[in-house]
C-alpha positions in Angstrom: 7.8 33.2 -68.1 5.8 36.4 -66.7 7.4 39.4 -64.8 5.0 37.9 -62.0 7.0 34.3 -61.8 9.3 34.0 -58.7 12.4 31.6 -57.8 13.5 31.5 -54.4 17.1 30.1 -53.3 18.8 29.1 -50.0 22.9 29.1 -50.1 24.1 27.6 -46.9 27.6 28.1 -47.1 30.4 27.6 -43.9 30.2 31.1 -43.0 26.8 32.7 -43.8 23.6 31.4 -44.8 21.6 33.5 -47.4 17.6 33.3 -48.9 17.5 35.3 -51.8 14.0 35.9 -54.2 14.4 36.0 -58.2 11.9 37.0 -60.6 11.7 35.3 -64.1 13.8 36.6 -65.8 16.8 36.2 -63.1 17.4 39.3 -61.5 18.0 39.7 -57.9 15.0 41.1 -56.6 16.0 40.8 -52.8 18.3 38.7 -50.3 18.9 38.3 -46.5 21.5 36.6 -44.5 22.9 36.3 -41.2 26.2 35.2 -40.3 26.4 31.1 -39.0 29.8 29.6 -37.0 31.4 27.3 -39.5 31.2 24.3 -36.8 32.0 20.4 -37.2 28.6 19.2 -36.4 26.1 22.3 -37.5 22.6 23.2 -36.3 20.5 22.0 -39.1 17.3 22.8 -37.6 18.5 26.2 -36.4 19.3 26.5 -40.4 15.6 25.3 -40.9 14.1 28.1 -38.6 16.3 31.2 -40.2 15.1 29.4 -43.8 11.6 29.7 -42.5 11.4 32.9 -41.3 13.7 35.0 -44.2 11.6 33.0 -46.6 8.4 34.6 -45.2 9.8 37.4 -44.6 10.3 38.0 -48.6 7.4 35.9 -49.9 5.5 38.8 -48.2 7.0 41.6 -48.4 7.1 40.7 -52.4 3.4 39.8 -52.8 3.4 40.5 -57.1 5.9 37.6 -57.2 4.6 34.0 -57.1 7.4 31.8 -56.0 6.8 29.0 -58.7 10.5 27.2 -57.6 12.8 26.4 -54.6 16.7 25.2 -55.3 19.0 24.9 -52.6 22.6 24.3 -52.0 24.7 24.3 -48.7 28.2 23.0 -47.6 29.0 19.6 -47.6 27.4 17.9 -44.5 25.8 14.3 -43.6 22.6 14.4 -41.7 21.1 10.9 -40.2 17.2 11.0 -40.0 14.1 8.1 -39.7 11.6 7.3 -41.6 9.8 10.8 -40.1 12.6 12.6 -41.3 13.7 13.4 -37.5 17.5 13.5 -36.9 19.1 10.5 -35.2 22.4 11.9 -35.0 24.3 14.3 -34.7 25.5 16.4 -38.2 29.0 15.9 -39.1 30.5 18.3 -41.4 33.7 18.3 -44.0 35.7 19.1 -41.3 35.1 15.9 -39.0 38.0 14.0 -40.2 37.7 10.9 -37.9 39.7 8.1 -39.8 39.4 4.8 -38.3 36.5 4.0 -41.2 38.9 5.2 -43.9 41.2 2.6 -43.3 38.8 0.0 -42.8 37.2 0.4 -46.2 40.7 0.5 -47.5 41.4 -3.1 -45.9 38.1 -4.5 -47.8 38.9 -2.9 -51.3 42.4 -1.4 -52.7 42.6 2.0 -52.8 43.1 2.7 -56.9 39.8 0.4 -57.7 37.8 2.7 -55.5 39.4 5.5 -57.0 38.6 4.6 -60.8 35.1 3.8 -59.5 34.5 6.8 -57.9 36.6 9.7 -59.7 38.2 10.6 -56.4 40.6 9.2 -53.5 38.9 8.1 -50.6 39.0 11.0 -47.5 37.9 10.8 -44.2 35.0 13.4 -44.4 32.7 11.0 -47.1 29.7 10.0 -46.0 29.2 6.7 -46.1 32.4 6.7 -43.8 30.0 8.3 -41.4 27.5 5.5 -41.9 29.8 3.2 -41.0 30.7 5.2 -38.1 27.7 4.9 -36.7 27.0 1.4 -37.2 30.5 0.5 -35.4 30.1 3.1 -32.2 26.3 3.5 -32.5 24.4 0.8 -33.1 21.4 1.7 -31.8 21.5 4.9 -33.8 22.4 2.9 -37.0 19.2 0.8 -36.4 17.0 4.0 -36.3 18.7 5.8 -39.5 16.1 5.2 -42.4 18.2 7.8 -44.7 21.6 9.6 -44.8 21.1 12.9 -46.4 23.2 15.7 -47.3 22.5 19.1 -45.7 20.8 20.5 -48.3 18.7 17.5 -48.7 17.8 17.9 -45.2 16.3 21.4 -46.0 14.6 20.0 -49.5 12.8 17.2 -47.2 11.8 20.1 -45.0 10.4 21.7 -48.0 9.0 18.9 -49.8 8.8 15.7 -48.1 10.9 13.7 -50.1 14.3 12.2 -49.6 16.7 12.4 -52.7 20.6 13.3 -53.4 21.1 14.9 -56.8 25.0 12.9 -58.8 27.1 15.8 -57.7 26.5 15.4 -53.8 26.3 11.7 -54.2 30.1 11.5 -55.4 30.8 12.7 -51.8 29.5 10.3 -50.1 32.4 7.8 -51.3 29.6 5.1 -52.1 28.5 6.5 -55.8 30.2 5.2 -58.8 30.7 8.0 -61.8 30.7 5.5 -64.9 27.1 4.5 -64.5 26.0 7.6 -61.7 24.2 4.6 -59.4 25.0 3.9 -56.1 27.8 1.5 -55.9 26.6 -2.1 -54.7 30.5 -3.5 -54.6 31.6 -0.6 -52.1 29.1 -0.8 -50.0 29.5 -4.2 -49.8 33.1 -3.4 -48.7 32.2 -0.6 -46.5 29.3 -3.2 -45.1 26.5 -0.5 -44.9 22.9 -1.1 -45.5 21.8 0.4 -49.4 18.1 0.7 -48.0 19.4 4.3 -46.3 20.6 5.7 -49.1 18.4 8.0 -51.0 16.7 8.3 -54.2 19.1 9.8 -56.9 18.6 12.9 -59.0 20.4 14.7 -61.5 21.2 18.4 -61.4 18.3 20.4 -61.7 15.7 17.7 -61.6 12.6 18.7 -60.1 12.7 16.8 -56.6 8.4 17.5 -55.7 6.5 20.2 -54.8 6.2 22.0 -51.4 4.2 20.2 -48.7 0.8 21.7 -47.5 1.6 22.9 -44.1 5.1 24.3 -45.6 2.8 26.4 -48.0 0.2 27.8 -46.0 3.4 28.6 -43.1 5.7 30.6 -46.0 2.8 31.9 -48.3 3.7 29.5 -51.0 1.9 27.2 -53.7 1.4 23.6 -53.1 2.5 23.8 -56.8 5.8 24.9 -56.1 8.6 22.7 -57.3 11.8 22.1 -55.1 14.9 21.3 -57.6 17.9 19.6 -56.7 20.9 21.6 -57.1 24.3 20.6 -55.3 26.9 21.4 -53.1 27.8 25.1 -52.6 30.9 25.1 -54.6 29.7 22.9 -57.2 26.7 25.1 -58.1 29.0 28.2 -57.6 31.0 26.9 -60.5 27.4 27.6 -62.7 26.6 30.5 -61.2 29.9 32.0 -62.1 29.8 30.7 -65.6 31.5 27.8 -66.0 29.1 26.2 -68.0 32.2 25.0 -71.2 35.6 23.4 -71.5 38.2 26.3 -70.6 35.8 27.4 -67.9 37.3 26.9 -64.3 36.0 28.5 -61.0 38.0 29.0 -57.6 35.4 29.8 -55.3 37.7 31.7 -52.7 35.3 31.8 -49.4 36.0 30.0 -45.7 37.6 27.2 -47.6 38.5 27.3 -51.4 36.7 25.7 -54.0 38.3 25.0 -57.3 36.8 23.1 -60.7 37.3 23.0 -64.2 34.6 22.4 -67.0 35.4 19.3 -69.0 32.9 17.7 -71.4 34.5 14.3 -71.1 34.7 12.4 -67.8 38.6 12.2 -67.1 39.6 10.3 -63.8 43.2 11.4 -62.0 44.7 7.7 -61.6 47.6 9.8 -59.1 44.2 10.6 -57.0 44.8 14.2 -56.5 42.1 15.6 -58.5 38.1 14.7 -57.8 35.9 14.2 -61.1 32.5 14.8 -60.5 29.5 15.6 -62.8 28.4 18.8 -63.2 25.3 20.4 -61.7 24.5 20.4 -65.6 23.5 16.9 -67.0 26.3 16.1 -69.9 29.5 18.3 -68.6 31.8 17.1 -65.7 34.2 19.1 -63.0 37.4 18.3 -62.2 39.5 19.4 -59.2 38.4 19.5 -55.8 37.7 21.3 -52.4 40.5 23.0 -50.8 41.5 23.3 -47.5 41.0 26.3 -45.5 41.8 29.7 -47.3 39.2 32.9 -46.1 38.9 31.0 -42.6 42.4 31.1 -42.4 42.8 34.5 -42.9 40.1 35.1 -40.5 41.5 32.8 -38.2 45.3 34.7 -38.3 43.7 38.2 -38.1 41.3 37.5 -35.0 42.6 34.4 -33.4 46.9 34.6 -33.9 46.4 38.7 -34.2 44.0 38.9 -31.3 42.0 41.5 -33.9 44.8 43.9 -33.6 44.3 44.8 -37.7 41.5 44.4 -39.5 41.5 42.5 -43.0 42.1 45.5 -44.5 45.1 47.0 -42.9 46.5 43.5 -42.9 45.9 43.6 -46.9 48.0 46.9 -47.3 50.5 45.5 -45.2 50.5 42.9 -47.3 51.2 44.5 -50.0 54.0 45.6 -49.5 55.3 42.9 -49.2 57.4 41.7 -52.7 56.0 38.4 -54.0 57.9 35.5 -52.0 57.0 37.1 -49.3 60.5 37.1 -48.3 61.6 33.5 -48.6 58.3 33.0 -46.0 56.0 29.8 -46.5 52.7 29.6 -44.5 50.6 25.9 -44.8 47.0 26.9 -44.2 46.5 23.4 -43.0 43.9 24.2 -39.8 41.9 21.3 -41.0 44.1 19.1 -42.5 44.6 18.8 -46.4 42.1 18.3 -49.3 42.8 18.8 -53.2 45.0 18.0 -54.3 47.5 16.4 -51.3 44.5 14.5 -48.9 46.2 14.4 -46.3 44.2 15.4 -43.3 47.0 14.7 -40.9 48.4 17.7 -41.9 48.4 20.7 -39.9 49.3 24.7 -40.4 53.1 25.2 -40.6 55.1 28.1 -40.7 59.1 27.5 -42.4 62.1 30.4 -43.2 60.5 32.8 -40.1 62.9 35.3 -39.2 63.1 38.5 -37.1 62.5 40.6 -40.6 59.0 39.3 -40.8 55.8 41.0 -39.6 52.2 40.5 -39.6 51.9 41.4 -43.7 54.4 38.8 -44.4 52.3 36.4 -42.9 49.3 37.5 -44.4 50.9 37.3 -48.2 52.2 33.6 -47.3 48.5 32.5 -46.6 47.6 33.9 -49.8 50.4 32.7 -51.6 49.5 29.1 -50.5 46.6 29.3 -51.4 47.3 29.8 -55.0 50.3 27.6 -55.0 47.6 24.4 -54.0 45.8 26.1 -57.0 49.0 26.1 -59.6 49.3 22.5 -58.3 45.9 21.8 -59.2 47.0 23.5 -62.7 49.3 21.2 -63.7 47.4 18.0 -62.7 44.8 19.3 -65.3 47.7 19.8 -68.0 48.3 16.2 -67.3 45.7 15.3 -67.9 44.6 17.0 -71.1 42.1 19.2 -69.6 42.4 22.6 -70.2 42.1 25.8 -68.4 42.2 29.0 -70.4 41.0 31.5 -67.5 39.8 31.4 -64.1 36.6 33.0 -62.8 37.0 34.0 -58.6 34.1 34.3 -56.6 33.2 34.6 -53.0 34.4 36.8 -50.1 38.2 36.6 -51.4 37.7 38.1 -54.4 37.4 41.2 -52.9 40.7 41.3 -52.7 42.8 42.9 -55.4 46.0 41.2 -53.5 44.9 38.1 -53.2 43.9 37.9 -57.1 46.8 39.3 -57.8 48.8 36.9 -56.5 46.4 34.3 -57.7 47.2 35.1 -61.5 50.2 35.4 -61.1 51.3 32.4 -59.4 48.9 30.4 -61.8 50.0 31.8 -65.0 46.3 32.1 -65.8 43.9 35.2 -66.3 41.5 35.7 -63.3 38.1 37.1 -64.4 35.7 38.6 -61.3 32.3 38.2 -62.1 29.8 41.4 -61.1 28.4 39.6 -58.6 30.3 37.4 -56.3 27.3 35.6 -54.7 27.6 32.9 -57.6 26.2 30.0 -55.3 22.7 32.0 -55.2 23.0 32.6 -58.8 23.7 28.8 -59.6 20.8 27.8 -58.0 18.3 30.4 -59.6 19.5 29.1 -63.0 19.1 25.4 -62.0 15.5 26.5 -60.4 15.3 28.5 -63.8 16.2 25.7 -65.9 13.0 23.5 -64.2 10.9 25.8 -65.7 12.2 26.5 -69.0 12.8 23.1 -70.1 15.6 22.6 -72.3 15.7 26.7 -73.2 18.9 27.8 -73.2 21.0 29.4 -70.3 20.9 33.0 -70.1 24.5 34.3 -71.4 27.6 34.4 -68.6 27.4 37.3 -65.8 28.8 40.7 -66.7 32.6 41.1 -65.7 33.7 43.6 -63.1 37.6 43.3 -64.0 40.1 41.0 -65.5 43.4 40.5 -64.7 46.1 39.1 -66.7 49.0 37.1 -65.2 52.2 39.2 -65.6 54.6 36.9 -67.0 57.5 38.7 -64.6 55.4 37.7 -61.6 54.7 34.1 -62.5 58.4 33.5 -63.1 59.3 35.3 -60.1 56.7 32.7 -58.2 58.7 29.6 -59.7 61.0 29.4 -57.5 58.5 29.6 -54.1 56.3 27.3 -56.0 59.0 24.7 -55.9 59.9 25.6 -52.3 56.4 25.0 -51.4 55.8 21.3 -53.0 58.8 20.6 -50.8 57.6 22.1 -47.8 54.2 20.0 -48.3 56.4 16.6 -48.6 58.0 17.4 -45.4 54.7 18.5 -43.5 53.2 15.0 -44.9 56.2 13.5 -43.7 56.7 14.9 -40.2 53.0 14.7 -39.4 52.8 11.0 -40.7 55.2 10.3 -37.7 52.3 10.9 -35.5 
């Protein structure tokens, strides 16, 4: 590799899109970004035009480099196009938790056999769920879909052309079976969805094509370019922050919270709380899951319940103040329902033990606190199941926080690491990108620290007894909201 080679990324994430430029040897040569609503049914061809113009914008104003490879990564989304690659229908989004499709597909095949095919519990935001969807309350639309794509696949047609879904967005689609990473003929048999529109598969980091003609002469780019599949956002965090060995595991703390740990054996949760999906990296697998919401939430409390009285910040002082416990105070992020580990997308945000003695830091610290309580439940799954965790690296827009990773180690037991840079997503898919044109050279060493904390064993045990107040809190929302 020269000092003239360059690697361009897109991160599409629920918050922010960004288009960063690399050089060869990896470093950050320049990004831009603009903020994007996270919405159930996003603008994909509004994301297409920033993508355009922010990847023309730095292809020219960085002339020496020549942009020899594209990877891209985005939030986990199910777009509907024809055979042209036009959109059908609208985009739906993790958070469109529509359920009638869910329990349909459960009628047709038991629950724990889709589970041990596909490493995870069935939830309403899959994809082929969506396909289905469309097929019962849109027929005509079903007729024209020639593909179901992920988000991100939607952007690498736009690129290249070519329609393909790399293993690790495939397993959230509920139709991809992890012991033989195919497409899974038997559930979509029981989900009664035509095979012919799903895509090619790829895995991690395989080069997908190269960048269409008119793309090219529109950017400034090669028609030798490659495009490389990457994954979804959190997923290819999890690389860019270094979890690339057992031991590793990532919480990825931005609108919602992502959190996996490295294993190098497939292991399946037969309770279904945990996801196992492959890694981004061909031979390693993740295990844990997506969270519910955790920075939106915060955001959400601050501008929405708060009405922007405090910023983040001053809620964060007055946070901590507050002792750990946050004064016998339990706050259930639940705004969109529950993922890892409960799946339970009935549930919704619940407040229990308010009193007249709480304020607005109270509230704050309980959000935070839940967070890492679904995190120390995700913990001890893992124990269960012989996998490992011996530190956890935070990323995104939360780990800014020195409360909120605080609390995180903490509660968890576990020491929480900060990488220098906390745009890991970009990072993850500059190495796949990297890693398309290296061959099998290996991965430049893990990203410089910024701080460590270690769990203060007075803390953790002081959390024990909120932990178990909050498991129980859980079984009641799941209860009460089940009544529905």
């Amino acid at each position: 590799m020269t000092d003239t080679v360059g690697i361009l990324t897109v991160d599409i994430g629920s918050s922010s899109l960004r288009v960063s430029l690399f050089d060869g040897e990896l470093n950050l040569i320049d990004t831009l970004s603009e903020k994007c609503a996270t919405e159930i049914h996003p603008d994909v061809e509004a994301y297409w035009a920033s993508i355009e113009a922010m990847a023309r914008h730095l292809v020219g104003t960085h002339g020496s480099l020549e942009v020899r490879a594209i990877g891209v990564s985005a939030l986990v989304g199910w777009v509907f196009v024809d055979e042209r690659g036009l959109l059908v229908a609208p985009v739906f989004s993790w958070m469109d938790q529509r359920e009638v499709q869910q329990h349909a597909l459960l009628k047709a095949m038991d629950g724990a056999e889709f589970s041990d095919r596909t490493g995870r519990r069935l939830s309403a935001e899959q994809g082929g769920l969506k396909l289905r969807y469309l097929k019962d309350d849109l027929p005509g639309t079903y007729g024209c879909t020639a593909r179901m794509l992920s988000i991100k696949d939607y952007i690498n047609f736009r690129f290249c052309g070519i329609f393909g879904m790399d293993h690790t967005t495939a397993c959230y689609t509920a139709l991809f079976n992890v012991h033989d990473l195919s497409w899974d003929e038997a559930i979509i048999r029981a989900l009664d969805v035509d095979a012919a529109k799903l895509p090619r598969l790829f895995a991690g980091g395989a080069v997908l094509g190269t960048v269409l003609p008119e793309v090219a002469g529109s950017l400034g780019l090669s028609t030798e370019t490659v495009v490389v599949t990457c994954g979804p956002d959190g997923s290819v965090a999890v690389l860019g922050a270094g979890g690339v060995k057992p031991g590793d595991a990532v919480s990825v703390m931005g609108t919602s919270d992502v959190f996996f740990a490295v294993s190098s054996e497939r292991v399946l949760d037969a309770d279904r709380h945990l996801v196992t999906n492959p890694h981004v990296l061909s031979g390693l697998w993740l295990i844990g899951g997506p969270l519910g919401m955790a920075g939106g939430a915060l955001e959400w409390y601050a501008s929405t319940l708060l009405d922007g009285r405090y910023t983040l910040d001053q809620l964060n002082a007055l946070g901590v103040a507050v002792p750990p416990g946050a004064d016998d105070l339990l706050f259930l992020p639940s705004l969109t329902g529950e993922r890892t580990p409960f799946w339970n997308p009935a549930v919704r945000g619940t407040v229990a033990g308010l009193t007249r003695d709480h304020g607005p830091g109270h509230l704050f610290r309980a959000l935070m606190e839940a967070n890492s309580f679904a995190i120390r439940r995700i913990l001890d799954v893992l124990d269960g199941l012989g996998v490992p965790v011996e530190h956890i690296s935070a990323i995104g827009g939360g780990a800014d926080s020195e409360l909120w990773l605080r609390i995180k180690a903490d509660v968890c037991g576990v020491r929480v690491d900060v990488p220098q840079s906390l745009e890991a997503t970009t990072r993850g898919c500059a190495l796949l990108a990297w890693r398309a044109l290296n061959g099998k050279k290996p991965l430049p060493e893990t990203p410089p620290l910024r701080r460590s904390l270690e769990a203060e064993p007075v803390g953790h045990a002081r959390y024990a007894r909120s932990y178990a107040r909050y498991l129980r809190l859980m079984a009641l929302a799941e209860a009460f909201y089940a009544s529905d």
